[in-house]
VMD Tcl script that builds the backbone (N, CA, C; Angstrom):
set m [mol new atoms 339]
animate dup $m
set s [atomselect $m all]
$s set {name element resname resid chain x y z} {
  {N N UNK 1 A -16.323 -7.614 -10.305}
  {CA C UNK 1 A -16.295 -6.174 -10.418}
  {C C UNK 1 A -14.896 -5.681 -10.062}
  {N N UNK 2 A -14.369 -4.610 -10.797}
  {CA C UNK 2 A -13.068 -4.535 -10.181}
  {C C UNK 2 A -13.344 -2.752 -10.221}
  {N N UNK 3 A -12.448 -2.408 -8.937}
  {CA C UNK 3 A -12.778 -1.264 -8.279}
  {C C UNK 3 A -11.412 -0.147 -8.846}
  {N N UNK 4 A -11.129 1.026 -8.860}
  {CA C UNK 4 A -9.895 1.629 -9.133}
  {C C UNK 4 A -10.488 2.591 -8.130}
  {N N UNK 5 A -8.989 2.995 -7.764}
  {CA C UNK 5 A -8.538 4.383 -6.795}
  {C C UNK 5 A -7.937 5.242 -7.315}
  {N N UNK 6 A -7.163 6.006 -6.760}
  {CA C UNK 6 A -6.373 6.648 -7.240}
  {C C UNK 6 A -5.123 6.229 -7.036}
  {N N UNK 7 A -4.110 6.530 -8.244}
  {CA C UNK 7 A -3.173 5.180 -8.670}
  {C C UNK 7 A -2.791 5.643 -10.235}
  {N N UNK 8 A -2.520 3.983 -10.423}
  {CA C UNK 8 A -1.813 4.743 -12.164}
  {C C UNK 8 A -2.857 2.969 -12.790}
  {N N UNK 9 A -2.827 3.200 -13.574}
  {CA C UNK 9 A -3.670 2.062 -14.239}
  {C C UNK 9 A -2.935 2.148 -15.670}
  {N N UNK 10 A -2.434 0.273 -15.149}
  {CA C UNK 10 A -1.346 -0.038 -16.150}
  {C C UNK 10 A -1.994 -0.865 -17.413}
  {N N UNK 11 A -1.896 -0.533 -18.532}
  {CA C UNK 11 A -2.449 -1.787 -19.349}
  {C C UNK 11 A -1.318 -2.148 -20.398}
  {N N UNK 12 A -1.532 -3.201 -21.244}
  {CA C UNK 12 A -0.268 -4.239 -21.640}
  {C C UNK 12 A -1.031 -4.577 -23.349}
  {N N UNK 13 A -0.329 -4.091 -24.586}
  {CA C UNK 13 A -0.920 -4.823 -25.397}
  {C C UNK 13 A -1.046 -6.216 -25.453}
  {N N UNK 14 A -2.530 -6.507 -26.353}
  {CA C UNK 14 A -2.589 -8.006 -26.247}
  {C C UNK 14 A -1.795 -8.857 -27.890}
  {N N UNK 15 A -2.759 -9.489 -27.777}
  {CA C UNK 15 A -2.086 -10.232 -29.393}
  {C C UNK 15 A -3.227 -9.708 -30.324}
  {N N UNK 16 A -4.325 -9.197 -29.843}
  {CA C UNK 16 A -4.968 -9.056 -31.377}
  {C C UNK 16 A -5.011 -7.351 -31.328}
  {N N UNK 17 A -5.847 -7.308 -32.675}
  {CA C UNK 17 A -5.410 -5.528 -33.272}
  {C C UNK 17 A -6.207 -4.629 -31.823}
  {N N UNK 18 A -5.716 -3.853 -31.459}
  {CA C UNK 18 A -6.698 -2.215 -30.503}
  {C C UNK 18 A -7.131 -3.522 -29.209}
  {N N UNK 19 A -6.397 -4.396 -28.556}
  {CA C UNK 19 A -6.501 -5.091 -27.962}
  {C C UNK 19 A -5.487 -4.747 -26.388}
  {N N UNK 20 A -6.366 -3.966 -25.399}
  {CA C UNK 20 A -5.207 -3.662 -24.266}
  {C C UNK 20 A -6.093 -4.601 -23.501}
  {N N UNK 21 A -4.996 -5.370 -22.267}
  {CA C UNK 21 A -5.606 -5.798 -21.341}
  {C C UNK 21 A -4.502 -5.197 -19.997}
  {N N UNK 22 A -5.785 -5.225 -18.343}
  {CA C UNK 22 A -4.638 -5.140 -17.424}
  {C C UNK 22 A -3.214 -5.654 -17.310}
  {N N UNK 23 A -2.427 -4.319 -17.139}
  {CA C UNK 23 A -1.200 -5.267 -16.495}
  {C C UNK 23 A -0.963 -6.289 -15.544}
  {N N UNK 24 A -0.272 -7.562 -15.808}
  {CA C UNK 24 A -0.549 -8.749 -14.587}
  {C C UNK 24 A 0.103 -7.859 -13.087}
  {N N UNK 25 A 0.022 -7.952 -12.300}
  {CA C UNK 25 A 0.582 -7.863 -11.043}
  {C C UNK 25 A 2.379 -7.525 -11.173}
  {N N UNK 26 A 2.720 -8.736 -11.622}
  {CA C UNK 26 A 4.331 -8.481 -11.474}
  {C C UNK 26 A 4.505 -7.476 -12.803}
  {N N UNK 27 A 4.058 -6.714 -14.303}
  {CA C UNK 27 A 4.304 -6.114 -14.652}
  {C C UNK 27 A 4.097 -4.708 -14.281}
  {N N UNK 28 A 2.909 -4.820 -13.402}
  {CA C UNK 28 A 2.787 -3.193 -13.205}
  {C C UNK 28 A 3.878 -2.932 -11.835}
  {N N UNK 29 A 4.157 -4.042 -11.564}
  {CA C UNK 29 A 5.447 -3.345 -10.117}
  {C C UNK 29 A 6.047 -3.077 -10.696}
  {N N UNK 30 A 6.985 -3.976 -11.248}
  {CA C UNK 30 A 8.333 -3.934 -12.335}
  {C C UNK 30 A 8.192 -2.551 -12.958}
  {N N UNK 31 A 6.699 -2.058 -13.548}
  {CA C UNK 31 A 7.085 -1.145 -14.422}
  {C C UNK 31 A 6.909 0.184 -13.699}
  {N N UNK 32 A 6.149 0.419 -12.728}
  {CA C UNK 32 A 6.250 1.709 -11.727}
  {C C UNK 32 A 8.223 1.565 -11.202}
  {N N UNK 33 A 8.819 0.949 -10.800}
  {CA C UNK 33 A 9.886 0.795 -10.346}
  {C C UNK 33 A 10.579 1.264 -12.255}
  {N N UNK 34 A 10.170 0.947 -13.033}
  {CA C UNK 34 A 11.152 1.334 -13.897}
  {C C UNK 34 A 10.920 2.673 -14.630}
  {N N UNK 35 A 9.554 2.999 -14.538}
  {CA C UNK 35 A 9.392 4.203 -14.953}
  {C C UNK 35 A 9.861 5.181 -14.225}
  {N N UNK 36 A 10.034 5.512 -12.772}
  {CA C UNK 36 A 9.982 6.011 -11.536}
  {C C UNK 36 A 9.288 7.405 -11.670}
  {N N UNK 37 A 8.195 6.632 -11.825}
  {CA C UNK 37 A 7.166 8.168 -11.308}
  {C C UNK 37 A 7.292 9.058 -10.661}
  {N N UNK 38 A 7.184 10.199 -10.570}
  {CA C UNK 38 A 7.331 11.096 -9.384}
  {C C UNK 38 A 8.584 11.815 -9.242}
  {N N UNK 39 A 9.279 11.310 -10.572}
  {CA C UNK 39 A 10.969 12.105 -10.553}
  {C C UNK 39 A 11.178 13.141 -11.250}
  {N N UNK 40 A 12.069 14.005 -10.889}
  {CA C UNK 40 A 12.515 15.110 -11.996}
  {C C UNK 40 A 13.141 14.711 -13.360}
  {N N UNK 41 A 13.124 13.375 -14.159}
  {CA C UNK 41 A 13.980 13.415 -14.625}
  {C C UNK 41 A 13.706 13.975 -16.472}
  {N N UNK 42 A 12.133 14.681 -16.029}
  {CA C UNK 42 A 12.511 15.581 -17.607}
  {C C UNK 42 A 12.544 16.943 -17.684}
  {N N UNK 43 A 13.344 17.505 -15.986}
  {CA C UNK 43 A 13.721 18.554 -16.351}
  {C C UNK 43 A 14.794 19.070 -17.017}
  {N N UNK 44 A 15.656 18.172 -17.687}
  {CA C UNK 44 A 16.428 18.669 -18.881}
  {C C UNK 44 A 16.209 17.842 -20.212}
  {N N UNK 45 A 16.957 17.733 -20.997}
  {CA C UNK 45 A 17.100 16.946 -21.768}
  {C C UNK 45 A 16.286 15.306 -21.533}
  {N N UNK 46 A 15.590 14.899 -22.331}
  {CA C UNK 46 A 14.798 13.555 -21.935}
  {C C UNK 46 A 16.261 12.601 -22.366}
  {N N UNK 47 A 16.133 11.207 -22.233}
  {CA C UNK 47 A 17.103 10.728 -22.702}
  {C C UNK 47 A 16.348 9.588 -23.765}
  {N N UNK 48 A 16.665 9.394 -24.958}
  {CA C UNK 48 A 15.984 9.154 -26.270}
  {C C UNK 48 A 15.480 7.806 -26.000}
  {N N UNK 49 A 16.129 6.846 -25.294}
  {CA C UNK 49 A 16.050 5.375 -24.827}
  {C C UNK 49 A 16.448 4.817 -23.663}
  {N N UNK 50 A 15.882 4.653 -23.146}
  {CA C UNK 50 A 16.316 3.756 -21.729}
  {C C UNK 50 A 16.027 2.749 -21.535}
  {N N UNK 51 A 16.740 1.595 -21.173}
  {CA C UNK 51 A 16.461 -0.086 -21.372}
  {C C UNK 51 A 16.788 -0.211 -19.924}
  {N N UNK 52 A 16.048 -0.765 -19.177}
  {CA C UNK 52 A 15.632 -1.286 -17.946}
  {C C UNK 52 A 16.864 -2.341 -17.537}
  {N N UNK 53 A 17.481 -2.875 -16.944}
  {CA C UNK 53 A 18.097 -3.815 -16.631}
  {C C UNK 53 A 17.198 -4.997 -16.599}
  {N N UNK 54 A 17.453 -6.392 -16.933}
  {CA C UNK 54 A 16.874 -7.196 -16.991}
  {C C UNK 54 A 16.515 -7.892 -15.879}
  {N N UNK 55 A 14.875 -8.576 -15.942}
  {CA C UNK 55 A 14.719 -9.258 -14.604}
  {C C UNK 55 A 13.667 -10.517 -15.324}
  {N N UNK 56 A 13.693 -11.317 -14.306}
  {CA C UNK 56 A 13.179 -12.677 -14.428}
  {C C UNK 56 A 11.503 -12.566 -13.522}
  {N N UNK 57 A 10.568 -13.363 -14.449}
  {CA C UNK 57 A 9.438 -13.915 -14.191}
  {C C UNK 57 A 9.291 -15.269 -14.481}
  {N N UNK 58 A 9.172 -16.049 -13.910}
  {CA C UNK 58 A 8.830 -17.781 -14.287}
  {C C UNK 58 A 10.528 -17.984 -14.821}
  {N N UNK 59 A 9.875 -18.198 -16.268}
  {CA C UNK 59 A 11.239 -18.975 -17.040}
  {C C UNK 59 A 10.888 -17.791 -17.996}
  {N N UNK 60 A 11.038 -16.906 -18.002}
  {CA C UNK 60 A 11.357 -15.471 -19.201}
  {C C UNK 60 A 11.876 -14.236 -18.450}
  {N N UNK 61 A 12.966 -13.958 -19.416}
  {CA C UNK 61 A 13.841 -12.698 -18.865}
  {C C UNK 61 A 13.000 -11.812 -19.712}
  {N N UNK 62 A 12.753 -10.508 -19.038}
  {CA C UNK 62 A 11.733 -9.067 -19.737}
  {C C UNK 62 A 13.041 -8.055 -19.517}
  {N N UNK 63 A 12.772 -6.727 -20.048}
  {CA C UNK 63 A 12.852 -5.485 -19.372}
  {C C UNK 63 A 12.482 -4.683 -20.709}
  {N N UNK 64 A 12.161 -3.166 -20.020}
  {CA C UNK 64 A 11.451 -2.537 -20.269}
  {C C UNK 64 A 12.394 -1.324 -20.911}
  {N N UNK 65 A 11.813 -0.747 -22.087}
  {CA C UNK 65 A 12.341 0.539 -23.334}
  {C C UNK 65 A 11.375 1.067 -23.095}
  {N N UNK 66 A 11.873 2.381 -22.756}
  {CA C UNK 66 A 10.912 3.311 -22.253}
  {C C UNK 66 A 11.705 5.032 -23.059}
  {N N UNK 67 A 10.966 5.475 -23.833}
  {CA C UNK 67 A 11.389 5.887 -24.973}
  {C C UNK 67 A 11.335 7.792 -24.409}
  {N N UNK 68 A 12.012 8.875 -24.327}
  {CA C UNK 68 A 11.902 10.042 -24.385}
  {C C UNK 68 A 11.367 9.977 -22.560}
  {N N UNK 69 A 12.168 9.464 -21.837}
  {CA C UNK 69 A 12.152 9.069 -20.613}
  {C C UNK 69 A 10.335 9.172 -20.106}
  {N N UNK 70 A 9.202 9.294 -20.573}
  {CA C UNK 70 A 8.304 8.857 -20.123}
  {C C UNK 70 A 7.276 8.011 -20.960}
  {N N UNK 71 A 7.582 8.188 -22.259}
  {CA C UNK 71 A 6.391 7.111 -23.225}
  {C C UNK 71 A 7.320 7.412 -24.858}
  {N N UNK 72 A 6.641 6.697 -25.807}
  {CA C UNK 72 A 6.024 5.103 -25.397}
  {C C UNK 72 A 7.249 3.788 -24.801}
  {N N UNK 73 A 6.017 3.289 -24.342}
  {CA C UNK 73 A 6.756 2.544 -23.069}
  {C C UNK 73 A 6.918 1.019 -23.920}
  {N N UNK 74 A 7.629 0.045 -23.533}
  {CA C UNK 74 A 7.475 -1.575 -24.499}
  {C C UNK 74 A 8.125 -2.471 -23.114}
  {N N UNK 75 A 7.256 -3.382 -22.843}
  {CA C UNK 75 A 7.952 -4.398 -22.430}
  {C C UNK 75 A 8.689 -5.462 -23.212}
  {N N UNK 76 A 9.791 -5.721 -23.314}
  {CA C UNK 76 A 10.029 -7.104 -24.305}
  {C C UNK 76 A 10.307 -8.007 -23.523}
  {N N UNK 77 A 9.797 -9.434 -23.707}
  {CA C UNK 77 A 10.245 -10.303 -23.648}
  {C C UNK 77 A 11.579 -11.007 -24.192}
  {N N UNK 78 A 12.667 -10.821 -23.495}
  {CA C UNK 78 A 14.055 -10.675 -23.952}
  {C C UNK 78 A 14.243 -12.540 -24.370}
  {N N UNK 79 A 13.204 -13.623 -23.706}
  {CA C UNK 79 A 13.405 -14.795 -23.902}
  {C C UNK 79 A 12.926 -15.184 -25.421}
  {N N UNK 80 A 11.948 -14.693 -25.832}
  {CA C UNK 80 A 10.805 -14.894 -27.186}
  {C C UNK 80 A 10.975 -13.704 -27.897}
  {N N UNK 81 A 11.463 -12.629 -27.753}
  {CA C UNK 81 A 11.634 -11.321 -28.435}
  {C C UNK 81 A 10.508 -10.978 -28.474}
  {N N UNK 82 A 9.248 -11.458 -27.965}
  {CA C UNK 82 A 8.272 -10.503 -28.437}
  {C C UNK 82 A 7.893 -8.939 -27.491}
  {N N UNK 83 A 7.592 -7.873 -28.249}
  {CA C UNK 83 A 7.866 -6.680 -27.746}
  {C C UNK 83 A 6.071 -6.366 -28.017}
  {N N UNK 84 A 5.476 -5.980 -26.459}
  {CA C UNK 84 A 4.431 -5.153 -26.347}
  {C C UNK 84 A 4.400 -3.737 -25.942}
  {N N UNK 85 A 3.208 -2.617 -26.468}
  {CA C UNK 85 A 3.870 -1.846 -25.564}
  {C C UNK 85 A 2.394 -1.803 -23.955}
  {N N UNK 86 A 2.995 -0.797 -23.559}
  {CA C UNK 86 A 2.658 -0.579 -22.500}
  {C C UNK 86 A 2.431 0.725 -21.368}
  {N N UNK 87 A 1.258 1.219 -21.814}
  {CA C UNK 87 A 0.845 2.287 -21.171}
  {C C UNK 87 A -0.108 2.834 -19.740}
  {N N UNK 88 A 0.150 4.080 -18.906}
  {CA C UNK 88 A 0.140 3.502 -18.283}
  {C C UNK 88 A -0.917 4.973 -17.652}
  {N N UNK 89 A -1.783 5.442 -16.962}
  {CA C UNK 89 A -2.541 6.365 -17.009}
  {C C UNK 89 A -2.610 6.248 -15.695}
  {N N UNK 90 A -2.925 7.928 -15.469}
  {CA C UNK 90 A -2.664 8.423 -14.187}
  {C C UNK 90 A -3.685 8.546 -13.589}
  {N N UNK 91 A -4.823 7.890 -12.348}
  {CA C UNK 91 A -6.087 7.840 -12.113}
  {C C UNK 91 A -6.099 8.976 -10.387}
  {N N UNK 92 A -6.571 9.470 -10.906}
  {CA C UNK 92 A -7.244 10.576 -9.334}
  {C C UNK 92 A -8.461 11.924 -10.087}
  {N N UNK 93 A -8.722 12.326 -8.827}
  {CA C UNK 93 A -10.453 13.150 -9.143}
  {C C UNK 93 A -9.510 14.425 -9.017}
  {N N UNK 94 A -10.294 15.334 -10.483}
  {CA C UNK 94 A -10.065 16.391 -10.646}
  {C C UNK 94 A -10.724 17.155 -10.009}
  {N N UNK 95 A -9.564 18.069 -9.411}
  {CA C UNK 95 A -10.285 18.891 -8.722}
  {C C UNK 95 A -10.575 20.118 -9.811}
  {N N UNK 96 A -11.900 20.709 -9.346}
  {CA C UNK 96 A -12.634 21.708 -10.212}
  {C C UNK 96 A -12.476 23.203 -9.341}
  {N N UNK 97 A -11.529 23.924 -9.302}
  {CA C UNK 97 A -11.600 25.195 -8.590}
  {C C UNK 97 A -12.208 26.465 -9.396}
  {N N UNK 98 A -13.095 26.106 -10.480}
  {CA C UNK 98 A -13.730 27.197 -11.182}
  {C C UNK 98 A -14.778 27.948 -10.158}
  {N N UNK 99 A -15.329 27.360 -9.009}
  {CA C UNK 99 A -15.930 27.995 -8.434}
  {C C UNK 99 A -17.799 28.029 -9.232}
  {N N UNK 100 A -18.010 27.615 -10.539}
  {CA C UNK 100 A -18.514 27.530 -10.920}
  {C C UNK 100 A -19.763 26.766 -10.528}
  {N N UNK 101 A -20.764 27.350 -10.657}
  {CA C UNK 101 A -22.350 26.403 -10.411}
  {C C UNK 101 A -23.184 26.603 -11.670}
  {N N UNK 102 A -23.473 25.179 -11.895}
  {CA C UNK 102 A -24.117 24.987 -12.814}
  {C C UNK 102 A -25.755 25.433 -12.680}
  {N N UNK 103 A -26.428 25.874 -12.924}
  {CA C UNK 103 A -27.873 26.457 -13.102}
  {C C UNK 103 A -28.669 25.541 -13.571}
  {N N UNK 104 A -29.987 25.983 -13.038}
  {CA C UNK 104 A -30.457 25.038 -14.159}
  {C C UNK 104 A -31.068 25.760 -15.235}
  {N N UNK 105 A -30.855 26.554 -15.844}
  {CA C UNK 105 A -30.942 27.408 -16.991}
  {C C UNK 105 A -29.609 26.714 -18.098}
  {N N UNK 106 A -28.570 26.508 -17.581}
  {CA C UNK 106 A -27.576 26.071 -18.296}
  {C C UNK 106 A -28.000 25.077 -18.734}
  {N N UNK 107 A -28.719 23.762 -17.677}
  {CA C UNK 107 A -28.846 22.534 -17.886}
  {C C UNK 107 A -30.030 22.563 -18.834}
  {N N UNK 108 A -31.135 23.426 -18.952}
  {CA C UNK 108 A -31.606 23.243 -20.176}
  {C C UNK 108 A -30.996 23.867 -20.995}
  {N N UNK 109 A -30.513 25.050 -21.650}
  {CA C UNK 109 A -29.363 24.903 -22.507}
  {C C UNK 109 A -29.042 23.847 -23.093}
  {N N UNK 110 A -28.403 23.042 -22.099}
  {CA C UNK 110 A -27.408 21.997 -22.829}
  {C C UNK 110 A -28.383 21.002 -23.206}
  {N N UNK 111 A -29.932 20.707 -23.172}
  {CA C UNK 111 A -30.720 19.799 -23.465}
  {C C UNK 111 A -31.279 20.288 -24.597}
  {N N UNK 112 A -31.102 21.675 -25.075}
  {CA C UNK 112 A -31.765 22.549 -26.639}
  {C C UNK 112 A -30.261 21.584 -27.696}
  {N N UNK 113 A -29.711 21.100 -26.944}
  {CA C UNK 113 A -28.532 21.205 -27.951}
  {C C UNK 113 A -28.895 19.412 -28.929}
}
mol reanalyze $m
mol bondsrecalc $m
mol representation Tube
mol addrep $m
């Protein structure tokens, strides 16, 4: 069973078609450190391409194109050229300040439907 918090939940294309799987461990560090969440940096102008400086896993050099400074995102494998991309979603509970209560007049309502 795997549990999520609140966090960012990274996933990584796979090899076959509409195929995402989790990011491994060392990609989702690498890629919070390269995205840098939490920055001002599209309060002006985005910048069209940004290529990550390169870093090593095992025996393959990666880094990361990260396009209109927040998406779409690509890891490449700079050793094999192969280029996935890589997206990355922002997980926490919405808060609801409508003040709103649901009835149960509404709730049948929504069961006529």
């Amino acid at each position: 069973m795997v549990v999520f918090t609140s966090g960012n939940l990274i996933i990584v294309e796979g090899n076959n078609p509409d195929e995402w799987l989790p990011a491994l461990p060392w990609q989702g560090e690498n890629f919070i450190k390269a995205i840098n969440l939490g920055s001002m940096k599209s309060m002006g102008i985005p910048n069209p391409i940004t290529l990550t400086e390169p870093f090593t896993n095992g025996d393959f050099q990666y880094q990361f194109k990260i396009i209109n400074d927040w998406n779409p995102c690509y890891i490449i494998n700079m050793t094999t050229g192969k280029v996935r991309e890589i997206k990355y979603l922002p997980l926490f509970k919405t808060k609801d300040n409508s003040g709103q209560i649901v009835s149960d007049n509404t709730i049948s309502q929504i069961r006529k439907m």
